[in-house]
N, C-alpha and C positions, 0 to 999 in steps of 0.2 A: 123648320126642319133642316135647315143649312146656314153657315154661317161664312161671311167673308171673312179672308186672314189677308189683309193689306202689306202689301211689301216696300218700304220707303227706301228711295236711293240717298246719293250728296245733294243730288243737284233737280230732280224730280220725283214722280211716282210711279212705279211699274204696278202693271193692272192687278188686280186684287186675284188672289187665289181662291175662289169660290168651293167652301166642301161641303158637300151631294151626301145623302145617306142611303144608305139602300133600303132596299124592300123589308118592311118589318118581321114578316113572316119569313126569312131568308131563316136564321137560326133552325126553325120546324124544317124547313126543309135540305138541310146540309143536314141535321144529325137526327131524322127521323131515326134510319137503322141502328143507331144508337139506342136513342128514347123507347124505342121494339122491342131490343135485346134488354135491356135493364126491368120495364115491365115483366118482361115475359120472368126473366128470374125472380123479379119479386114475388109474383102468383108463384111461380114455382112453389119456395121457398115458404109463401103463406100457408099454401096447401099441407105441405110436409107440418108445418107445428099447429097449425089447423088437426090433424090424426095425430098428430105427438098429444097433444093437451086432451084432444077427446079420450085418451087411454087412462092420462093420471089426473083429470078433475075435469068436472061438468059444467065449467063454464064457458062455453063454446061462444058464445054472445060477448062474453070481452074478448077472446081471441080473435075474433072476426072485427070487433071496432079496433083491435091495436093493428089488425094487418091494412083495415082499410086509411087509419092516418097515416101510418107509415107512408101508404104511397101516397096520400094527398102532401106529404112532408117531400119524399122525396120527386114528386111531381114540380113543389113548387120554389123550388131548391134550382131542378131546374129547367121552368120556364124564367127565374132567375135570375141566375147566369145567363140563359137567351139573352135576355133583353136590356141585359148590361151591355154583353158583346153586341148587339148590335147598337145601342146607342157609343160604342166606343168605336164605331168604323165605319166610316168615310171616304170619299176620295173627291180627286179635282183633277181637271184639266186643265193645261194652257198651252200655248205654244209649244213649248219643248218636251214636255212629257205628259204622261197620267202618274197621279200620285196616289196611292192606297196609305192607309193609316188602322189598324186596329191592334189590338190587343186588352186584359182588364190587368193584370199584378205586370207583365213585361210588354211595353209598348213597343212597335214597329212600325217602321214605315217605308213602301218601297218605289219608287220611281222608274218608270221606263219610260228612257229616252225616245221621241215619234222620231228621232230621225235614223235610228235603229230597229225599226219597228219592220220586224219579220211575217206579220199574221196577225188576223183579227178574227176569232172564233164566237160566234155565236151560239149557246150550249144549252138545251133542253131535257132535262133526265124528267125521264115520266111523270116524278111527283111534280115538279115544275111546269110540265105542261099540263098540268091538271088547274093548278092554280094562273095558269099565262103568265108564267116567270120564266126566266132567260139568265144565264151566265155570262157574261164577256171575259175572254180572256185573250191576253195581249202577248203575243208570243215577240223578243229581241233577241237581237244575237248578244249571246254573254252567258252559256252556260245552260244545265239541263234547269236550275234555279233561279232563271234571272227572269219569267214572263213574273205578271201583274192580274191577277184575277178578281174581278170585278162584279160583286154579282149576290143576293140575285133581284133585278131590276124587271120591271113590265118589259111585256117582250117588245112593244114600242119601244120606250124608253131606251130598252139595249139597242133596239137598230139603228134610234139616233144617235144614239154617243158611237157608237162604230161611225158612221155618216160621218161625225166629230171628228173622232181622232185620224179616220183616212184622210180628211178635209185637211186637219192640219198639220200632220207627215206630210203632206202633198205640198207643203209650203204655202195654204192659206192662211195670213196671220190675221191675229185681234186688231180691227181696224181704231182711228183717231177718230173721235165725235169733231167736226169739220172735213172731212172728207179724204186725208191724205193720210199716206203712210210713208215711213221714214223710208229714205233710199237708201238701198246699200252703199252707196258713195257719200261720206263724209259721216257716216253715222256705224255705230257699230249693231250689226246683224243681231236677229234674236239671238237671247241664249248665250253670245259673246259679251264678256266682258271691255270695258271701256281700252280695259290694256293691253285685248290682245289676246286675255284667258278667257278660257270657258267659265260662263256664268251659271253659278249653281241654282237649284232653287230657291235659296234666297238673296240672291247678288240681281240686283236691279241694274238696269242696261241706262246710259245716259239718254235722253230724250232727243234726236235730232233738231239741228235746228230750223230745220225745212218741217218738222210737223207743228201742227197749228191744233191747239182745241186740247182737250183734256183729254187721257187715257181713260179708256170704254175696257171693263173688267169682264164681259165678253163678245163673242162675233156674232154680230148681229147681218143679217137672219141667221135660226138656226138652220145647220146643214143637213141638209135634204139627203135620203140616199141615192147616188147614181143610177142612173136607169142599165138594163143589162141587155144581152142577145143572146138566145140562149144557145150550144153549141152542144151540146150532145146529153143525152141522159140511157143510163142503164133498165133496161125493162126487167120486172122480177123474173121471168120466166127465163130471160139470158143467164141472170145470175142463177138459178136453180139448177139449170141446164149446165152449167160450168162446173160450180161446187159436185154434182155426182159424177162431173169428169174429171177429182182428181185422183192421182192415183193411191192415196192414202184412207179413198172411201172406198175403193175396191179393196183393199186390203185386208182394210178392217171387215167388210164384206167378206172376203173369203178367208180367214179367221172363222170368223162367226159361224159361218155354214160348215166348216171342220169340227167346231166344238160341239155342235149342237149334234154333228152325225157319231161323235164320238159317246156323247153322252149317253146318245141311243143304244147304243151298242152296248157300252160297258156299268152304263147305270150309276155313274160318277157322279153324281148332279153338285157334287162342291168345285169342280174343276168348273164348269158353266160359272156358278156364282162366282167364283174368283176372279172371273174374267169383266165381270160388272163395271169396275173402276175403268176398263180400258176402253169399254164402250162409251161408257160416259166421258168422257175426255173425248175422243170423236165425235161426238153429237154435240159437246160442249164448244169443240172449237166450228165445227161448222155452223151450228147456231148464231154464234157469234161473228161471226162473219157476213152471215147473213143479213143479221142484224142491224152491223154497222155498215154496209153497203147497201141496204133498202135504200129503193127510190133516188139511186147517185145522179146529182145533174150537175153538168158543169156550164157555167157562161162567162162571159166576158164582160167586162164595164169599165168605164175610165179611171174605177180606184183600183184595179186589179182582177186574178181571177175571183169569180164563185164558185164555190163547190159544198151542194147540201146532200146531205145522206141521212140514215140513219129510220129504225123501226120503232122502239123503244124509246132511248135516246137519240133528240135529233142535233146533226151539227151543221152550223153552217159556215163557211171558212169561207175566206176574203183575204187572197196571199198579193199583197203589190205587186207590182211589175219590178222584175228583173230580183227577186227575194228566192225565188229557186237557184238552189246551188249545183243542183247535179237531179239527173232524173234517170230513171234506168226500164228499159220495156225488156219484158219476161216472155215467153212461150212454151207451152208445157209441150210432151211429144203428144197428149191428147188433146190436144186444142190445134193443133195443127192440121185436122181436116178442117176444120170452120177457120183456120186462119184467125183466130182469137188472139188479144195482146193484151198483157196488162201492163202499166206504168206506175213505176210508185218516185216518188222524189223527196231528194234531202233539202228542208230550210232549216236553216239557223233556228235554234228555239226546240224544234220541235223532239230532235234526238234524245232528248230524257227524259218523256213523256211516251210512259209505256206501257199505259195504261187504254189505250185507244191506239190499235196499230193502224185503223185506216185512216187518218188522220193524214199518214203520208202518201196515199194513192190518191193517184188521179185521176188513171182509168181502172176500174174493177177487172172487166171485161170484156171487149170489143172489137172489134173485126178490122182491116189494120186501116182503111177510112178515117174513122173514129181513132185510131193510133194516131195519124197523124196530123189530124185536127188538136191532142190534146199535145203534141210535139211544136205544135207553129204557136199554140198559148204558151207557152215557155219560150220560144225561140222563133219570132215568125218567120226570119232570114238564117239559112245557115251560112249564107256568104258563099254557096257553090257554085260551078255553069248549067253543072244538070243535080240538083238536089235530089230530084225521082230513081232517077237511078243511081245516084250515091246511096241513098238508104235503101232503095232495093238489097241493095248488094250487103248492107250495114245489118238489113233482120236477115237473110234468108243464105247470102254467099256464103261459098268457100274460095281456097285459095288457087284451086285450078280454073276459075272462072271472074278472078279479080280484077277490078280496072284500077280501083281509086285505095285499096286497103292493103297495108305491108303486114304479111303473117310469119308465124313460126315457120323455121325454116324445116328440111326433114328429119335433119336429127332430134328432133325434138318428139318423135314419137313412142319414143322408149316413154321420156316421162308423161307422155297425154296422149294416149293409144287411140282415146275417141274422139276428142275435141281441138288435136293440134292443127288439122286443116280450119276451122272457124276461129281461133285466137290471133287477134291481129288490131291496129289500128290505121284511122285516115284522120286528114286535116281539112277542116273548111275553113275558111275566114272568121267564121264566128265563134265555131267547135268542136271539140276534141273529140272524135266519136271511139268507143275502146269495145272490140267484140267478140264476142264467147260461147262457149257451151254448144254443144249439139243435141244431147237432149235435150234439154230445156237452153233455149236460146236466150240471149244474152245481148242487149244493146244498151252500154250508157254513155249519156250525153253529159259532155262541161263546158258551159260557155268559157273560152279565155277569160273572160276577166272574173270569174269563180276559181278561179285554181286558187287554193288556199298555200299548199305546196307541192312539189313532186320529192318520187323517190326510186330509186331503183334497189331492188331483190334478189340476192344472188344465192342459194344455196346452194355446198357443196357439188351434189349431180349436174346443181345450174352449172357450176363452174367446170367441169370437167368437159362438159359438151358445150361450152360457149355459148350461154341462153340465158337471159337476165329477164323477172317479168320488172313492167315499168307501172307503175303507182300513181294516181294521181289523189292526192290526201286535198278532201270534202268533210265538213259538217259534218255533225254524228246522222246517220242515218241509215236506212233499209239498203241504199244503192253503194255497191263498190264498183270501186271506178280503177280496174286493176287490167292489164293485156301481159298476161301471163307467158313466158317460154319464149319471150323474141329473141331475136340473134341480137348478140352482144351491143355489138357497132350500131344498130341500127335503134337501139335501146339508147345507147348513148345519145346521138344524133338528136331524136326525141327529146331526151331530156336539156339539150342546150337550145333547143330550138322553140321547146316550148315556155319558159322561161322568158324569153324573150317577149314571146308571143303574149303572154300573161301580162308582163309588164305595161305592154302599147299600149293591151285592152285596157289593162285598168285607168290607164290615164287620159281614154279617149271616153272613160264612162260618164254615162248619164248623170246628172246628178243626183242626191237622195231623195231629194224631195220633187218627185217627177210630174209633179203636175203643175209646176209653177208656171208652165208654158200656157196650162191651160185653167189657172186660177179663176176668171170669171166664168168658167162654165161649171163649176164649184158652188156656185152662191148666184143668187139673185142682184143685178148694177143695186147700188145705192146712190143715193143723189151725193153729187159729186164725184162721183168717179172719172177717171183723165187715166189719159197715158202715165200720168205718175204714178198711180196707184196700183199697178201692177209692181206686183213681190219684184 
């Protein structure tokens, strides 16, 4: 069912790229709703010349045998096709990336890089879970097109290649049959070429001469999944109790109960049905939310966070450490007596995928405890003296009660009548905290070394009263990361300062591959292991 593609260098062997097939029933289950709607026209269709031909000749016995080959024809047309497509798609793992291969008249093939590797989703749509099939998909930073999707595999199977590909992002490599692996010193790194370049996937890396024994085409043992602590999860009844607090279901609420009294009254009853479409889009999107927030839990493990949800379809997402770009906590004014927060955050990858909005929360909705427990999983240091009362001040201050946050000054209340006392920003060591809104509150977070870029915004009015808002440009996603109406100078300030500040971080950053510290807690010793053997 797989097959090795061996890769020959000048001067050695680089380990063989092993390609995997997937689940054979995967076709059935990617274009069931296809295969449904095409039936379903064909009966249509039969039916209709089925009462055609019964009007102009009596042989209803061939029309019934031509309708039923027909679809034995085009049933087998295509299961087909299926089973072309799937015997034409494959993929492999190694070191440096996951590799996908399919196509039947135009072939493709896509690679994503593990040391770019934003997210690892585990994906269960209902037919899937009927059969205990599982999607992987592999979110990188490079665009709303650049993940790798994988699928559909036993839902084992998919935990293990996640396990895999976290293991080896983490900087666990394919080990040497004799015990050792090459050193970074005198040898060139996976994935780099001999001279210096990046090694493509087919450019074999010279063999050091400190390793001993023949290249092992994979890592033996396979990779286990990390064990987890679990750190908060959403009860249905929080979520139920949330969704009829927002104000868009009151709305539509009292909508409803005006039409219905109108109807009474004037005997309209086409004005009620016309309004059908708008209910359903209400129930449509709360449903769905619902849905996709069932059962949210988040925890922690040494590959990164967890986070599974999901009623229908289930997801279960696995974001490495230090792969959030920016995160933002919400507060509606109706959530404000329970002190409720939600969080939702921008990774790389995920911003063009918009198809699953929860995909980017973190926290659905939770009391600010639970806020801040999902705030230390992203950032467990902000680098402050007093953190607690820094963010005190970050979800709930204004600017008559500020210790640590510089706000709109008062001219700025002609352009922001409600929210110029709460617009403002503060610095920690670690991050840029930018705050907003007074109806619905407004907190988002950028570690320094996520600043992708800054910008500052001047429109006309801005410019007349001396009030610039200041930008901080993140990853596509749900969070803006903007402090709107500051005073000019002080906007400037900001902006040379934090530049700066960006630059340190990024040069003081972790490495990509964050686990190399902690490689044997990855995998089971293997005989021979030494102090050299660490990546």
């Amino acid at each position: 069912m797989s097959a090795a593609e061996p890769t020959s260098g000048a001067t050695g062997t680089a380990p063989a790229r092993e390609w995997r097939r997937v689940h054979p029933i995967t076709p059935v289950v990617r274009g069931w709703a296809a295969i449904a709607v095409l039936l379903f026209v064909l009966g249509q269709q039969a039916i209709e010349s089925l009462e055609y031909a019964g009007e102009v000749v009596d042989g209803v016995t061939r029309v019934w045998w031509l309708a039923v080959l027909v679809v034995l024809v085009v049933l087998a047309v295509i299961f087909g096709v299926s089973a072309l497509a799937w015997r034409m798609t494959s993929y492999a793992v190694d070191d440096d990336a996951a590799h996908l291969r399919k196509g039947i008249l135009f072939r493709q093939q896509r690679h994503a890089r593990l040391d770019r590797l934003q997210a690892v989703d585990v994906r269960q749509p209902l037919l899937a879970r009927l059969f205990g099939l599982a999607e992987l998909t592999l979110e990188v930073a490079g665009g709303s097109d650049s993940g790798v999707v994988i699928g559909f595999l036993r839902l084992d199977d998919a935990k293990q290649l996640r396990a895999e590909l976290l293991a080896r992002a983490a900087g666990v490599r394919a080990r040497r049959a004799g015990g050792t692996v090459p050193s970074p010193a005198g040898s060139s790194p996976v994935g780099i070429a001999a001279d210096g370049g990046p090694a493509g996937p087919d450019v074999a890396t010279e063999p050091s001469p400190a390793a001993t024994g023949p290249v092992v085409a994979e890592v033996p043992p396979p990779a286990e999944e990390a064990p987890e602590n679990l750190v908060y999860e959403v009860p249905p009844g929080r979520l139920v109790v949330s969704l009829l607090r927002l104000p868009a279901v009151w709305v539509a609420l009292a909508v409803l109960v005006a039409l219905v009294v109108f109807v009474l009254v004037t005997r309209a009853v086409g004005v009620l049905v016309s309004m059908l479409p708008v209910a359903f889009g209400v129930a449509t999107f709360l449903f769905n939310r619902f849905a996709g927030e069932f059962g949210f839990r988040a925890a922690i493990s040494p590959d990164g966070i967890r986070l599974r949800h999901g009623l229908l379809e289930t997801r279960a997402q696995t974001i490495p450490p230090g792969r959030v770009q920016a995160l933002e906590l919400t507060q509606g004014f109706w959530w404000r007596g329970k002190d409720w927060w939600r969080i939702k955050v921008n990774v790389a990858g995920y911003g063009g995928e918009e198809q699953n909005a929860t995909q980017n929360v973190l926290l659905p909705v939770g009391p600010r405890s639970e806020a801040m427990a999902a705030l230390w999983l992203v950032l467990p240091d902000l680098g402050a003296e007093d953190a607690t009362e820094l963010l005190d001040e970050a979800l709930t201050g204004e600017a008559r009660t500020d210790r640590f946050f510089t706000t709109s000054p008062r001219r700025a209340r002609l352009l922001d009548p409600i929210s110029w006392r709460r617009n403002g920003f503060a610095v920690a060591d670690r991050a840029l905290l930018l705050r907003g809104g007074r109806l619905t509150r407004r907190l988002s977070v950028v570690p320094h070394e996520r600043t992708q870029s800054l910008g500052l915004v001047q429109g006309p009015w801005q410019r007349r009263r001396g009030l610039t808002t200041f930008a901080v440009h993140s990853t596509p996603g749900p969070v803006t990361t903007r402090a709107h109406h500051l005073d000019t100078p002080d906007a400037q300030h900001l902006l040379a300062e934090q530049s700066v500040r960006a630059r340190a971080a990024r040069s003081h950053q972790t490495p990509e591959r964050w686990m190399e510290r902690v490689a044997p807690l990855a995998r089971p010793a293997a005989p021979g292991d030494g102090p050299e053997d660490s990546p």
